[in-house]
N, C-alpha and C positions, 0 to 999 in steps of 0.2 A: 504494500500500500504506500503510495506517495502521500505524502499529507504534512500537516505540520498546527501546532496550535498557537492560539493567541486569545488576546482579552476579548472577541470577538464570536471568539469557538474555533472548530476546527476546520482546517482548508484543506480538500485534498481533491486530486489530479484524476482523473479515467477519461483513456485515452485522449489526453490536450481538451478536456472538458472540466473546470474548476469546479468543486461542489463547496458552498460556504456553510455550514451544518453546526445551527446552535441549538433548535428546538428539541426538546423531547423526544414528539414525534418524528422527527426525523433520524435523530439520533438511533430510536427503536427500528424505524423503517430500514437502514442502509443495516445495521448489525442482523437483521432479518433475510435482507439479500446477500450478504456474502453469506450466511449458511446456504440458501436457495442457489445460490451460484457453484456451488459444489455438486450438486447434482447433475443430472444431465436433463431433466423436466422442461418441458416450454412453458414460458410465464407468458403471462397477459398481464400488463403493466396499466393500470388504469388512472384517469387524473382530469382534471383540470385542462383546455390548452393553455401552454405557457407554463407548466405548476414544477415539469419539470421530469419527466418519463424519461427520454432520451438519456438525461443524466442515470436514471437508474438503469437503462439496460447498458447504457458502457459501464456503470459499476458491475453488472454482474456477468458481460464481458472478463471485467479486470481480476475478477475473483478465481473466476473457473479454471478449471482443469486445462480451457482450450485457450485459453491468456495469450499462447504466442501464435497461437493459429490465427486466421485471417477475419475480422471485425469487418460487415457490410452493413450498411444501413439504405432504406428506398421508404418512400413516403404513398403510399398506397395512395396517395388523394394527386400527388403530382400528374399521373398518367393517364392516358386517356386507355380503354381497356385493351385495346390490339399495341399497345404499344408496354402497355402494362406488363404482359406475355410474355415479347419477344424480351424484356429486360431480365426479368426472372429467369425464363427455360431455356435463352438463346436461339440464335436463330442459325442454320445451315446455309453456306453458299447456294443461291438463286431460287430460297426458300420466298422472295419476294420480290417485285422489282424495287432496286436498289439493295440487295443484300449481295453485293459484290463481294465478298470474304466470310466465311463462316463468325461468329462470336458467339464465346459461352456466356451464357444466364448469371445470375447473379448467385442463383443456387451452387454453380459450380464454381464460383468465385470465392465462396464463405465454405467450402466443401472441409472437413473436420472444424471450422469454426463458429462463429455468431451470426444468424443475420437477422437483423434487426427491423420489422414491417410495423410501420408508424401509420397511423391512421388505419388502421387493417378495416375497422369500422365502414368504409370507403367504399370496399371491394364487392364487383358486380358479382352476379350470384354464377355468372359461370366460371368466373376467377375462384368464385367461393370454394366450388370444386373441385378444380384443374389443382388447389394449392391442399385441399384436405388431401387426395391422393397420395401426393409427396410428401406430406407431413407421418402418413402411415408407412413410408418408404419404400413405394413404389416407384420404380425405375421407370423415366419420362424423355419423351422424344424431342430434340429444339425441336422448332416450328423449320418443318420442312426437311428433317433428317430423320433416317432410317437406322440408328445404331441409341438405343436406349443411355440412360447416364442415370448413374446412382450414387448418391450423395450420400453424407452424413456431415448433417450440419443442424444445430439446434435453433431451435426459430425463439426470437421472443418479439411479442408483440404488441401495441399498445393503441388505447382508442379513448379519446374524451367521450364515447357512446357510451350510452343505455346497452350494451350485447345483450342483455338475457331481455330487455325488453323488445330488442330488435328481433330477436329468435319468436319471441310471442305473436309477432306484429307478422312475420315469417319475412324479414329482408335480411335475417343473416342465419347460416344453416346451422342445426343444435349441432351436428355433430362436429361441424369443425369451432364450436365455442366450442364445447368441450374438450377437444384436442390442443387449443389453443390455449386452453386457461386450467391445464395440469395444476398450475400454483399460480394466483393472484394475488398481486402487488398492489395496494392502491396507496397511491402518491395523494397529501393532502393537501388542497387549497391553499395557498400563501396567506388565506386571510384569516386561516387555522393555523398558521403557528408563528404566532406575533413576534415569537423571539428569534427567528431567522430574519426578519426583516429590515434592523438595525445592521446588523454584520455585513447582511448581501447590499446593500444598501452603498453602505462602504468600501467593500470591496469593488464593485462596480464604477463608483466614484474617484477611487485610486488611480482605476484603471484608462480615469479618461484626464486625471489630471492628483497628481499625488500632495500638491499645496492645498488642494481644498480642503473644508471640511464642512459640515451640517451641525447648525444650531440646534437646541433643543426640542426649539418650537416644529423645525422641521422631521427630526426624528419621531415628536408626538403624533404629525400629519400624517407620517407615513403609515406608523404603527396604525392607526384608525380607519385606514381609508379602506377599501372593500377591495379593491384589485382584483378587477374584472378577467384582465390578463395576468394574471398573477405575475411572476417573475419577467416574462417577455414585456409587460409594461411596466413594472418596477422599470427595467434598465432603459427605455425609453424615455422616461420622465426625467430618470438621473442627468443620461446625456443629455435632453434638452438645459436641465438645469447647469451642466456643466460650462453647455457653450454659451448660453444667454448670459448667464449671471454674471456680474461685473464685479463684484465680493468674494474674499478667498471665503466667507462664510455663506450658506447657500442657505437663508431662511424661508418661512414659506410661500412667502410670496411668489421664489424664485421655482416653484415645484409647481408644473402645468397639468396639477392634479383636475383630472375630469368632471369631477363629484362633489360637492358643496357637503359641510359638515350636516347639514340638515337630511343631507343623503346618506350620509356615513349613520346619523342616528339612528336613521328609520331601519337601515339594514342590519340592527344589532338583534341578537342571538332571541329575541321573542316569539319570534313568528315564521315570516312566507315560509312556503314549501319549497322544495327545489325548484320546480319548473315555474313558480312566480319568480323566485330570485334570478333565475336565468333572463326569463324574460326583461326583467327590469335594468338589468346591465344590460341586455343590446339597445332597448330603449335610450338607456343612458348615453351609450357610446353613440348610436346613432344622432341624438339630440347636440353632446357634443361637437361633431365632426361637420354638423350641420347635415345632416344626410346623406354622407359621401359613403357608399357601402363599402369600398375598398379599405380608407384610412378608418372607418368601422371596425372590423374584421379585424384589421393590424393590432387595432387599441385591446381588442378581443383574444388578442391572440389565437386568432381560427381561420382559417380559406373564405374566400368570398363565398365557394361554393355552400362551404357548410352553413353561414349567415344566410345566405338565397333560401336555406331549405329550411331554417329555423324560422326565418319570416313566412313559409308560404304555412308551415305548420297556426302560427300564431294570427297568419292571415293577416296582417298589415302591412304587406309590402307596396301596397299602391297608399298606404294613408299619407293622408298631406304635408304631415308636421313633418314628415320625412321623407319625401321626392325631393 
């Protein structure tokens, strides 16, 4: 383990990914994956976007058995589904126009090591199956070649989705959840564990400029605010404040927090349900941003695509306050 401590808590390294870990729960969660990292089980890594998944599949990467073997990561939401394919299984010389040279899959790239499917949540239902097969470790053809490939490579993978709700609803198949979620991980919330948010805070802050530092007042803000994007808007908010502020002290004015304390009130620990408090950060971010769904999204820490689909659920994608 790379790592090191400070009055902060502890910092430590998985594969050139820094983790800053003060909370409890975190603390419990990372000492949880390196026993799960010694196994050979496929996890389902669940969380938040932005909360911080990625960092736990290269910790359990860094943990394993297959440490020196080859770490791959692909984001299930990036591709369109025939491209989705050919990146995974590989594709054979003149398996299509323009596949002038054969190239192997991603499978066979991560072949005794990690590969890591982000958003897996994502994945059309005929991906759902073409990837259950080879998780059972069935020997699979690129697209357009005639000579099978057999891997072993552990899959971990991770989704800010409802999966066992999606399996109910039938857009994602029981049996590859189950095969996918041998052992679940669930990453909490940034706005669950108050005591990470001081440290990451600063270390982020360091990193965009080491004379600065954060007033009191600004540390209280942070600590309160809901952090819709957990961690991927923490460091958003930093840098902006880094580069605007004109103070080696960064108070709060200088922090281009989204949400007004009266927002922060409402959202304490009393009440909504999940899927109100969901909704009411994209509300937020979208009023924010002035209705821009892109820089939405960002502040969300989620794909355009996946805000497209939360709004058609919510049914307010044509309302006015937000065109």
């Amino acid at each position: 383990m790379n790592g090191s401590q400070n009055g902060d808590g502890a910092t430590r390294t998985f594969l050139g990914m820094t983790a800053v870990i003060s909370s409890e729960p975190m603390r419990r969660l990372l000492d949880q994956t390196e026993r799960v990292a010694r196994s050979s089980a496929a996890v389902l890594i669940l969380g938040e976007s932005g909360s911080g998944k990625e960092l736990l599949a290269r910790a359990l990467h860094h943990y394993s058995p297959r440490c020196q073997k080859p770490w791959v990561d692909l984001s299930c939401a990036a591709l369109p589904e025939h491209l989705l394919e050919s990146e995974l299984f590989g594709f054979d010389k003149g398996a299509f126009s323009g596949a002038d040279s054969s190239k192997p899959g991603l499978f066979e790239l991560a072949h005794q090591g990690t590969l890591f499917l982000d958003e897996v949540g994502e994945l059309d239902p005929k991906m759902q199956v073409k990837l259950l097969r080879v998780l059972d470790g069935v020997p699979y053809y690129r697209l357009g070649g005639v000579k099978k490939v057999a891997v072993d490579v552990r899959v971990v993978a991770a989704t800010n989705q409802d999966l066992e709700k999606a399996v109910a609803e039938g857009r994602f198949r029981s049996d590859l959840y189950h095969r996918l979620s041998q052992f679940v991980l669930r990453v909490p919330a940034l706005r669950n564990r108050v005591d990470d948010i001081a440290p990451l805070a600063r270390h982020i802050l360091a990193q965009q400029n080491s004379n600065r530092r954060f007033s009191a007042g600004a540390i209280r803000a942070m600590e309160t605010h809901t952090w819709a994007g957990n961690i991927r808007e923490l460091r958003n908010v930093i840098i902006r404040a880094a580069v605007l502020s004109e103070q080696d002290e960064i108070d709060v004015e200088d922090l281009p927090l989204a949400m007004t304390q009266q927002t922060v009130t409402a959202a304490a620990p009393s009440g909504p349900n999940l899927d109100h408090m969901e909704r009411r950060m994209i509300f937020e971010a979208l009023s924010s941003t002035g209705g821009h769904h892109q820089k939405a999204a960002a502040l969300l820490g989620i794909s355009r695509r996946t805000l497209s689909r939360k709004l058609k659920i919510y049914e307010v994608e044509r309302v006015g306050a937000f065109l």
